[in-house]
C-alpha positions in Angstrom: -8.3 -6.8 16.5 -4.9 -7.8 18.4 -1.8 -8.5 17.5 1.4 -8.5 18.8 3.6 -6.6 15.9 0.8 -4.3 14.9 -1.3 -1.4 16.0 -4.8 -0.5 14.7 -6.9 2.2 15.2 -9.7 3.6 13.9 -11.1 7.3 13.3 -14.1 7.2 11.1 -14.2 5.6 8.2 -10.0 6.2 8.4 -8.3 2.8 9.6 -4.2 3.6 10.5 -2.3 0.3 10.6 1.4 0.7 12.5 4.1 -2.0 11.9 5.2 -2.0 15.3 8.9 -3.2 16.1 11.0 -0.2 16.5 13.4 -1.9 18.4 14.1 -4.0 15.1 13.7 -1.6 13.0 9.8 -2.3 12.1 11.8 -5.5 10.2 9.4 -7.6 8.8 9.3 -11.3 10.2 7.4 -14.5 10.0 5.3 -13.4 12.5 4.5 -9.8 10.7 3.8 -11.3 7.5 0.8 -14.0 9.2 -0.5 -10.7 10.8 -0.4 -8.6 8.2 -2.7 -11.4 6.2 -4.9 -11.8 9.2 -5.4 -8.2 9.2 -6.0 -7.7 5.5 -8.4 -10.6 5.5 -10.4 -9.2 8.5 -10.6 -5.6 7.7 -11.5 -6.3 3.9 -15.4 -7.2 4.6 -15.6 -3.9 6.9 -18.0 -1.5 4.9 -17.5 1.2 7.7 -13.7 1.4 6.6 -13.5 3.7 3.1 -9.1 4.7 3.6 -5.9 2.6 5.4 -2.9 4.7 6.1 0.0 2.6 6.6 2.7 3.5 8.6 5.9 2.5 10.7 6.4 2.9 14.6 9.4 5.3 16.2 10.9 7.9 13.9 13.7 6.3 12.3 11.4 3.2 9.7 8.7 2.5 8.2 9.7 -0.7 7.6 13.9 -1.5 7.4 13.1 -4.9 5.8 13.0 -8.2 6.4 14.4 -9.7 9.3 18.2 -10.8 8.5 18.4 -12.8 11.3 15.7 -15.0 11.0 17.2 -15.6 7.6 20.5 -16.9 9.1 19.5 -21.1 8.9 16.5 -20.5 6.4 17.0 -23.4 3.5 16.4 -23.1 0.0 12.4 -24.5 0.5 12.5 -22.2 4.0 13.4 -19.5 1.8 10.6 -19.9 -1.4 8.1 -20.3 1.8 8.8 -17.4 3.3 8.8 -15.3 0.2 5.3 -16.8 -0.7 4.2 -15.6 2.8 4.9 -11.8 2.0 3.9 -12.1 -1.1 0.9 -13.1 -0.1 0.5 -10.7 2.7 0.9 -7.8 0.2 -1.5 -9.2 -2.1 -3.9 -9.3 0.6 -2.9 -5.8 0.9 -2.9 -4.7 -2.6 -6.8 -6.2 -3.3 -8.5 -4.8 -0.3 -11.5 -2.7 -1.8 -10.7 0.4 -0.8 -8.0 2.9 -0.8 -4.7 2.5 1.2 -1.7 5.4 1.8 1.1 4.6 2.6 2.7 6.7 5.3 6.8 6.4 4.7 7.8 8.1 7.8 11.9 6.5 7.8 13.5 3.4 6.1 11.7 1.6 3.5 14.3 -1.0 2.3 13.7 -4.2 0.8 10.3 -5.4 1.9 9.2 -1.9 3.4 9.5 -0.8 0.0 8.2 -3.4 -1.5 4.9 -3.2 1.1 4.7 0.4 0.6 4.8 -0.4 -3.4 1.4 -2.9 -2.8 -0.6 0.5 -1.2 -2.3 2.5 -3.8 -0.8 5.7 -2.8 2.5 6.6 -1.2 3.3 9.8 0.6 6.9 10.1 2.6 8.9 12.0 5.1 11.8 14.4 3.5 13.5 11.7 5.9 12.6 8.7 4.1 14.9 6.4 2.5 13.7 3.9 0.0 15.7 1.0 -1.6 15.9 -2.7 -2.9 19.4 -3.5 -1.7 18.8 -7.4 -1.7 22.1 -7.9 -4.2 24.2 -6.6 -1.2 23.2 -9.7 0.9 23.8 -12.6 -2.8 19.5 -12.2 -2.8 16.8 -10.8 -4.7 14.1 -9.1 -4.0 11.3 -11.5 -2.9 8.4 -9.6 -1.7 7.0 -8.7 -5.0 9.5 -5.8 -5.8 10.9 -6.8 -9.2 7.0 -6.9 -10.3 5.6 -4.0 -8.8 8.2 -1.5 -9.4 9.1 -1.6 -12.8 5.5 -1.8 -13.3 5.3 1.5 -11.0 8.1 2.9 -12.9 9.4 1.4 -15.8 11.5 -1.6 -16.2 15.1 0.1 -16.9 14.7 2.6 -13.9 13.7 -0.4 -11.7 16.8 -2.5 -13.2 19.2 0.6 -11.8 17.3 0.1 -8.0 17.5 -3.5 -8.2 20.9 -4.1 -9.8 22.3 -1.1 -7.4 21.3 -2.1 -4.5 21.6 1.8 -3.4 19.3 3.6 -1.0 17.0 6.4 -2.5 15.8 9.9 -1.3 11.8 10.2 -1.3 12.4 13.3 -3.7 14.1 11.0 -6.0 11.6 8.2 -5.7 9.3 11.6 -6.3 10.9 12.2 -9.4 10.5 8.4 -10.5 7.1 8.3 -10.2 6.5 6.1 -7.2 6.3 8.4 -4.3 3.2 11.0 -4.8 4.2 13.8 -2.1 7.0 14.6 0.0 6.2 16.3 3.2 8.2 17.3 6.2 8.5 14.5 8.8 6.0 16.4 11.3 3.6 17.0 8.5 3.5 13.7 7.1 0.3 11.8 9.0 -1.8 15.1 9.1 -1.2 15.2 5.3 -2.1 11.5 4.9 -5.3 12.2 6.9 -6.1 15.1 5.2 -5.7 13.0 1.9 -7.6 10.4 3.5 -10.2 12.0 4.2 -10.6 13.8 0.8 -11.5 10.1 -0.2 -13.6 8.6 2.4 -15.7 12.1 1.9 -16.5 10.5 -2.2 -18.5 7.5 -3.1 -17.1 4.3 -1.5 -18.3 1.8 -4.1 -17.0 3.9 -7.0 -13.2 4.0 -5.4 -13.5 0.1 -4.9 -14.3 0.1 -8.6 -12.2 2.7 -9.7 -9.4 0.6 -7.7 -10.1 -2.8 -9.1 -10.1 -1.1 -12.7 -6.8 1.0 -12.2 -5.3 -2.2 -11.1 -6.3 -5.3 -12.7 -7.1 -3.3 -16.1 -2.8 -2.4 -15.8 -2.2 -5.9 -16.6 -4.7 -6.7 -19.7 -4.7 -5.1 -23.0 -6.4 -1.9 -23.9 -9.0 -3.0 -25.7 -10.0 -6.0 -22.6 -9.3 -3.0 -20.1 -11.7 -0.8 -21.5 -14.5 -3.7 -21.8 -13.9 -4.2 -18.0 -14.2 -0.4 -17.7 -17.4 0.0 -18.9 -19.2 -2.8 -17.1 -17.8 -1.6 -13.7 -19.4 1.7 -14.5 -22.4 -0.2 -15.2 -22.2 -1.7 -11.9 -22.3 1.3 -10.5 -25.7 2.2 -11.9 -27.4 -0.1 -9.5 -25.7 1.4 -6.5 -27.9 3.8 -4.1 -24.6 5.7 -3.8 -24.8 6.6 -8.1 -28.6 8.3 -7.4 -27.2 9.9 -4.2 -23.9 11.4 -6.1 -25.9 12.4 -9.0 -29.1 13.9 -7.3 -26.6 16.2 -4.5 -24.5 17.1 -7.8 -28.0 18.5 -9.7 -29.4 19.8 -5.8 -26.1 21.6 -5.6 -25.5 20.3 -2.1 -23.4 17.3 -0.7 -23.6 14.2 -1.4 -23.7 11.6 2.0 -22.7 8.4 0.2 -23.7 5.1 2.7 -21.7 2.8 0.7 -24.2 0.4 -1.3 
């Protein structure tokens, strides 16, 4: 796969994605968002993929937003358009089947914190900045961030970020309940491999089923959730993977899950 404001590579079952426009800031354009899609929609029927890390290029963002500029001229039907684009693109992000970190290495403002809020797990640099600071330009958040984060962390805490507009430490996003770890900035990829790799090593159907439950069960009631709980697990039972799991667990050995 090429592109021309991303960089993939792949180690293992471990994919790393890198928004990749320092000199903007990482700043997430038109032409971001279509890759970003692209990507998702390519990488999402790879079975030798189990973990994505996402992270920014340079050492000062992950991603600083969208691009400002390109807003300049935008009209009102420019502007629903291009919020249907990343919201779109993050969707394509939030559904892959399988896990994705989210590396926060600098800036996450606007729609690098509203990307980082579509990966299933976020870890961050004590350096990291996160924010929704749209009111400060008349605008909203567009990319999905006032439905993801108060669903993340509760609707009054999210009304604070929102109506604020102020920037955030990643120990206070820690502290909200968004962020899982803080790390120090040199640490922060080896720890996202490690974790990666602490999920890649378990059962690759059962994390795409445990994903789709966490995620789609969020939104139903209890009693629907738990119906759609139990027949994933059922599903399970016809996988290879199940017998594997279950046979190294009695065998006392481990398990080398194939992925079907």
């Amino acid at each position: 796969m090429t592109f021309k404001t991303l960089l993939y590579q792949q180690n293992g079952p471990i994919g790393i994605l890198t928004i990749n426009r320092p000199q903007a800031l990482n700043a997430l354009n038109e032409q971001v968002l279509q890759e970003l899609k692209s990507f998702a929609d390519q990488i999402r029927s790879d079975r030798n993929i189990r973990v994505l890390i996402i992270t920014g290029s340079g050492e000062k963002a992950f991603v600083a937003g969208a691009d400002i500029k390109a807003m300049q001229e935008m009209t009102p039907s420019d502007a629903e358009t291009f919020s249907i684009a990343a919201q779109t693109a993050f969707n394509a992000i939030e559904e892959l089947p399988f896990a994705v970190i989210a590396a926060v290495n600098g800036f996450a403002l606007g729609g690098g914190c509203e990307l980082a809020l579509s990966c299933d797990i976020i870890l961050a640099s004590g350096k990291a900045k996160f924010g929704l600071p749209e009111v400060t330009l008349g605008l909203l958040p567009c990319f999905g961030g006032t439905q993801r984060l108060p669903r993340a962390i509760g609707l009054y805490k999210a009304k604070e970020m929102v109506f604020s507009g102020e920037f955030y430490s990643a120990e206070a996003c820690k502290d909200f309940g968004f962020v899982n770890h803080v790390f120090a900035p040199e640490e922060l990829m080896n720890e996202a491999q490690k974790l990666a790799e602490t999920i890649a090593a378990k059962g690759p159907v059962a994390v795409s089923k445990a994903k789709q439950s966490l995620n789609t069960g969020f939104e139903l009631h209890i009693t629907d959730g738990l119906k759609q709980e139990a027949s994933l697990f059922g599903e399970l039972f016809t996988t290879e993977d199940h017998h594997e799991g279950i046979g190294a667990f009695i065998e006392k050995r481990n398990p080398n899950f194939k992925g079907n």
